[in-house]
C-alpha positions as CSV (number, residue, x, y, z in Angstrom):
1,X,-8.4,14.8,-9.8
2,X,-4.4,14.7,-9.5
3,X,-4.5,15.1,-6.2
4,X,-7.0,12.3,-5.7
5,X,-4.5,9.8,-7.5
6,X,-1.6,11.6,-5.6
7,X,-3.1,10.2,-2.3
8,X,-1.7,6.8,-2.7
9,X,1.3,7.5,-4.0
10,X,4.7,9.7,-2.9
11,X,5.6,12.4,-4.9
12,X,8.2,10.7,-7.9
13,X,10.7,13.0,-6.9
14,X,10.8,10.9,-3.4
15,X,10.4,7.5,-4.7
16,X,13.0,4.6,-4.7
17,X,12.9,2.7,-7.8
18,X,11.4,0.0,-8.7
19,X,14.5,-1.8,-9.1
20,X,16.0,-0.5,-5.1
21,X,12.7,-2.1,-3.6
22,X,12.9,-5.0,-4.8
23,X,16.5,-6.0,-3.8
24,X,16.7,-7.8,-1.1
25,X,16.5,-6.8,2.8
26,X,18.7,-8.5,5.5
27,X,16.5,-10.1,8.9
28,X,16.9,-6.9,10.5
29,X,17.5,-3.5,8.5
30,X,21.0,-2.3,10.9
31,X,20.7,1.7,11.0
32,X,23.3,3.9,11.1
33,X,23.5,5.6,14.1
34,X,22.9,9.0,12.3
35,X,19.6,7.4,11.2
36,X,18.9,6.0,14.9
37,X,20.1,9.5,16.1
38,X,17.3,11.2,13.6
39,X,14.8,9.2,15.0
40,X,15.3,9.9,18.3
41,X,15.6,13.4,17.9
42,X,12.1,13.2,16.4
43,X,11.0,11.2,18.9
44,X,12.0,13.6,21.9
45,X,10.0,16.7,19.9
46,X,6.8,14.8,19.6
47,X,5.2,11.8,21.6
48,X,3.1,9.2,20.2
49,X,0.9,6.6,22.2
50,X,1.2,4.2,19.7
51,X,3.6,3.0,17.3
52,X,1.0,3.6,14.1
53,X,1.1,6.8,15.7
54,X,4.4,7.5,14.6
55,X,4.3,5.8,11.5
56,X,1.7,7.6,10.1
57,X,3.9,10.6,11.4
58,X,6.5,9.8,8.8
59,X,4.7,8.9,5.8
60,X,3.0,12.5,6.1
61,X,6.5,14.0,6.0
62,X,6.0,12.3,2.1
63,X,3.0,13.6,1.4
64,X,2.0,17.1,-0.2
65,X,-0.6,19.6,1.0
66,X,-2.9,18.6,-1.5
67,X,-2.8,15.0,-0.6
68,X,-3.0,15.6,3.1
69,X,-4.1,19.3,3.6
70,X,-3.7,19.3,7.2
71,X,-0.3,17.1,7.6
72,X,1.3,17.0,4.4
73,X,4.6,18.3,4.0
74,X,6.6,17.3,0.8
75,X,6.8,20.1,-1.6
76,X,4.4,20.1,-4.6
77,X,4.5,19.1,-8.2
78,X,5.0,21.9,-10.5
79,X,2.8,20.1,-13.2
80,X,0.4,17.6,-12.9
81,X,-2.1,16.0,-15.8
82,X,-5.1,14.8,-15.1
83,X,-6.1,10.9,-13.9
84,X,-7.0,9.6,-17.1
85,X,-7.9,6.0,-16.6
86,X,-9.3,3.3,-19.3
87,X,-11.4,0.0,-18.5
88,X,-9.0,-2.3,-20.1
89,X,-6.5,-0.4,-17.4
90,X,-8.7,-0.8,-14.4
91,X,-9.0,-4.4,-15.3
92,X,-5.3,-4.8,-15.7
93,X,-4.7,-2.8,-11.9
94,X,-7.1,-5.7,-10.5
95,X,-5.0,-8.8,-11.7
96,X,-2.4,-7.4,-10.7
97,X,-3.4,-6.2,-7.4
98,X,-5.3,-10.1,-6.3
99,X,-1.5,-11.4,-6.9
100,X,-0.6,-8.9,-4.4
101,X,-3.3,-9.2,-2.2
102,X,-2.6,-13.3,-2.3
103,X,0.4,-13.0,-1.3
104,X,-0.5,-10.9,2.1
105,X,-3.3,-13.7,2.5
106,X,-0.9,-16.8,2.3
107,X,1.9,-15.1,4.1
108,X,-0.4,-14.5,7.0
109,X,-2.0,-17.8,6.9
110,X,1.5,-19.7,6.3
111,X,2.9,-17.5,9.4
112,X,6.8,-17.8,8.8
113,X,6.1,-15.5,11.8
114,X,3.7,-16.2,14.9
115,X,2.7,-12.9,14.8
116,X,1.3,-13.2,11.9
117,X,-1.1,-15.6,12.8
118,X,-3.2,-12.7,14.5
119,X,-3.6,-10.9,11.1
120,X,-5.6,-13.6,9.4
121,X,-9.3,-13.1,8.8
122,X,-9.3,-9.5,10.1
123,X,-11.8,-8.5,6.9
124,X,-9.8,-6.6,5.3
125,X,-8.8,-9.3,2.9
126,X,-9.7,-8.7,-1.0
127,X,-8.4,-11.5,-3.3
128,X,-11.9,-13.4,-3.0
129,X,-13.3,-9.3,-4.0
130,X,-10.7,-9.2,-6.7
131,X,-12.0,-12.0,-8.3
132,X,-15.8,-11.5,-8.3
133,X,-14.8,-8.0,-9.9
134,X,-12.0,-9.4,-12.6
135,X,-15.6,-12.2,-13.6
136,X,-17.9,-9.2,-13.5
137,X,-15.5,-7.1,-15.7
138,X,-15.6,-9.9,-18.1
139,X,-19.1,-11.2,-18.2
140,X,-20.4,-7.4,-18.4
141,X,-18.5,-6.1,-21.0
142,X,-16.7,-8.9,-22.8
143,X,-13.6,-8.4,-21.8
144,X,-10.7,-10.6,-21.6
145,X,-8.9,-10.9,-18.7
146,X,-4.6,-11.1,-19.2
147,X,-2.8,-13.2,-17.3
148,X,-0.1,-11.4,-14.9
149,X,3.0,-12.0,-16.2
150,X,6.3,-13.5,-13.8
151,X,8.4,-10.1,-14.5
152,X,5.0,-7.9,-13.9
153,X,4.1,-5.4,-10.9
154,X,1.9,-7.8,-9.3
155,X,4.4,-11.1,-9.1
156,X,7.4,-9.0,-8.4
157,X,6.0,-7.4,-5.6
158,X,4.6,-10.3,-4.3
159,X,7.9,-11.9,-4.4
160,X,9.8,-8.9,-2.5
161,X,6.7,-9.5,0.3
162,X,7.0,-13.2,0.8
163,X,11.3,-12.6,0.9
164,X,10.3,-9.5,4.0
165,X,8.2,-11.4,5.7
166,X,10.6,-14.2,6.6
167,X,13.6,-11.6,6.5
168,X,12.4,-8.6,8.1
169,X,9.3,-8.7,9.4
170,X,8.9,-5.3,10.1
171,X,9.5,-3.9,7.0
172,X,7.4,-6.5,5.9
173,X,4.7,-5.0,8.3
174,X,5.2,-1.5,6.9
175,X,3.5,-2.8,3.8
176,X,1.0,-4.6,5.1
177,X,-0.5,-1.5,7.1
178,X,0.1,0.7,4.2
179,X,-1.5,-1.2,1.5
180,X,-4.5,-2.5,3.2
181,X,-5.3,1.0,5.2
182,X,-4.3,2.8,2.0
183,X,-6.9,0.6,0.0
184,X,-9.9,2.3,2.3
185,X,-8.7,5.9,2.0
186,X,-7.1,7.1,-0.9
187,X,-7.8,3.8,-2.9
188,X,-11.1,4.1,-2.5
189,X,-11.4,7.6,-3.9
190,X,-9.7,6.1,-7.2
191,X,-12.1,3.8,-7.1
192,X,-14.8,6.2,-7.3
193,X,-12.9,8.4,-10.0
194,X,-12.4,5.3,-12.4
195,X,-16.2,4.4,-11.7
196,X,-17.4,7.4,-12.9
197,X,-15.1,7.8,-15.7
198,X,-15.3,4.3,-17.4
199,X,-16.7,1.7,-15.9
200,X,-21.0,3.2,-15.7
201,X,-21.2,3.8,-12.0
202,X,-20.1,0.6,-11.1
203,X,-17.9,0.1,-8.5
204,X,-18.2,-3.4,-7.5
205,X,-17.1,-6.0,-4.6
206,X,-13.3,-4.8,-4.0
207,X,-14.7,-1.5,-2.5
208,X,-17.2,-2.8,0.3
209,X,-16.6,-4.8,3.4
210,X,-18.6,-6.7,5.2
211,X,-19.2,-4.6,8.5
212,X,-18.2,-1.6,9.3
213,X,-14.7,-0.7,7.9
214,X,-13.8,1.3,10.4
215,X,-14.0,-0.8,13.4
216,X,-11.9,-3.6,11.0
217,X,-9.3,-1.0,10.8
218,X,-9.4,-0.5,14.6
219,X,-9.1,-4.3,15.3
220,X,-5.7,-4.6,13.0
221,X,-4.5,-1.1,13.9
222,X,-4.6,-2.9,17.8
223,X,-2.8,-6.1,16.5
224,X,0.0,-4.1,14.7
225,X,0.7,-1.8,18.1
226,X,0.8,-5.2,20.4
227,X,3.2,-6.4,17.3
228,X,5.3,-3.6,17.1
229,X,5.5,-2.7,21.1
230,X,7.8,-5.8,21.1
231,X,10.4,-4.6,18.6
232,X,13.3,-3.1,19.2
233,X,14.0,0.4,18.5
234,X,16.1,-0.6,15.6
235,X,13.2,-3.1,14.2
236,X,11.4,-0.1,14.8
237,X,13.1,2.0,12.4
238,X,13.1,0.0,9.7
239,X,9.7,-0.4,9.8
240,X,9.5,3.3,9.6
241,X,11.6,3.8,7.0
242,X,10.6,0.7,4.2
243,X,7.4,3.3,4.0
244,X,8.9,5.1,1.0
245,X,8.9,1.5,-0.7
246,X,6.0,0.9,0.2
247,X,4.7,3.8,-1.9
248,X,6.6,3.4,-4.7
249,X,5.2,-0.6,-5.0
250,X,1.1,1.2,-4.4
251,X,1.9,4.3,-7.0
252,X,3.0,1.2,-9.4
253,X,0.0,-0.5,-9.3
254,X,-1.9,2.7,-9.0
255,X,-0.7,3.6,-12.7
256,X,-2.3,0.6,-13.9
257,X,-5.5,2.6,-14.2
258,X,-3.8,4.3,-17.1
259,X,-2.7,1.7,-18.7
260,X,0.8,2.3,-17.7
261,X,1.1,5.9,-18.2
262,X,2.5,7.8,-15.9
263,X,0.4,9.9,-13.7
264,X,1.3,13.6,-12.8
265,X,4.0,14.6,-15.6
């Protein structure tokens, strides 16, 4: 069950904290030239087609054999406890996660970047999910529904998003693919543990899409390689590496499910 939870998060050993991804980002991250030089040297002993290709390359490099058996390679935890998530958690993860979601929405409707424009209405969006779920939650088992506070996961992060977007946009993009495509993976099999263990079976609206998932994925994974094929190498790398914040910020809300206890120690 660890491992399950472990999917959508990086090992704590390897995340930033809270605190480093929120600070601010300049328009363009500048590399140092050892970091450019790193990146090139990885780039010369493998070749991608795309740049989601290579992307996906890195954020294996953070992930552990038993969250990716056939990529991972970050060492393993020593200990890990199992995913013990509550109701009242759950609920908590989803208000939290439709101010998240929100933000991606308005951002990408709002385009402070043209590009952005082609990433509205791609299905993938859940905030109009969220909130059939959050209703459900209440109307099926009395619960009462708290109100995300200013200083809370959801608002903070969404903040840090709507400052990327406009300053960098592609770290800003880094978190956008890793969210929503990390939503239908290793999100959805938390979604299945938390259904089983608390909420009946139930699994509700934030889990299905209307049409077939996969070919939604396709359509944005094709808008973020037209996106990206016009960066430069050096908007290119800090796309690459805002993916351990981008980790750290899902692993956040993630923990949620437990009401804020951390997972895995």
């Amino acid at each position: 069950m660890a491992a399950v939870v472990q999917a959508a998060i990086t090992p704590a050993q390897q995340r930033p904290s809270v605190a480093a991804a929120a600070r601010p980002r300049p328009r363009v991250l500048a590399a140092a030239p050892r970091r450019l030089a790193v990146c090139a040297a990885a780039a010369e002993s493998a070749t991608f087609q795309t740049f989601l290709e290579e992307l996906r390359d890195y954020s294996m490099k953070l992930h552990t054999k038993s969250q990716a058996p056939k990529e991972g390679r970050a060492p393993e935890k020593k200990e890990q406890k199992p995913f013990a998530p509550t109701r009242e958690g759950f609920l908590r993860f989803m208000v939290e996660s439709k101010v998240v979601y929100e933000a991606f929405e308005d951002i990408m409707q709002q385009a402070p970047v043209d590009s952005y424009k082609q990433l509205t209405n791609t299905g993938l969006e859940r905030s109009e999910a969220l909130a059939k779920d959050i209703a459900h939650m209440q109307q099926q088992w009395g619960m009462e529904v708290p109100v995300a506070a200013e200083d809370g996961p959801g608002h903070t992060y969404a903040k840090l998003l709507r400052e990327l977007a406009a300053s960098n946009p592609p770290a800003f993009l880094c978190h956008y693919y890793n969210h929503y495509f990390a939503h239908t993976a290793g999100g959805r099999m938390i979604g299945k543990s938390v259904s089983n263990a608390v909420l009946d079976g139930w699994t509700g609206a934030f889990y299905e899409w209307e049409g077939d998932v996969k070919e939604l994925l396709n359509g944005v994974r094709d808008t973020i390689n037209s996106i990206a094929a016009g960066w430069t190498r050096e908007q290119q790398v800090a796309c690459l590496e805002e993916t351990p914040a981008t980790f750290a910020w899902g692993g956040k809300l993630v923990q949620l499910n437990t009401e804020g206890k951390p997972m895995g120690h």
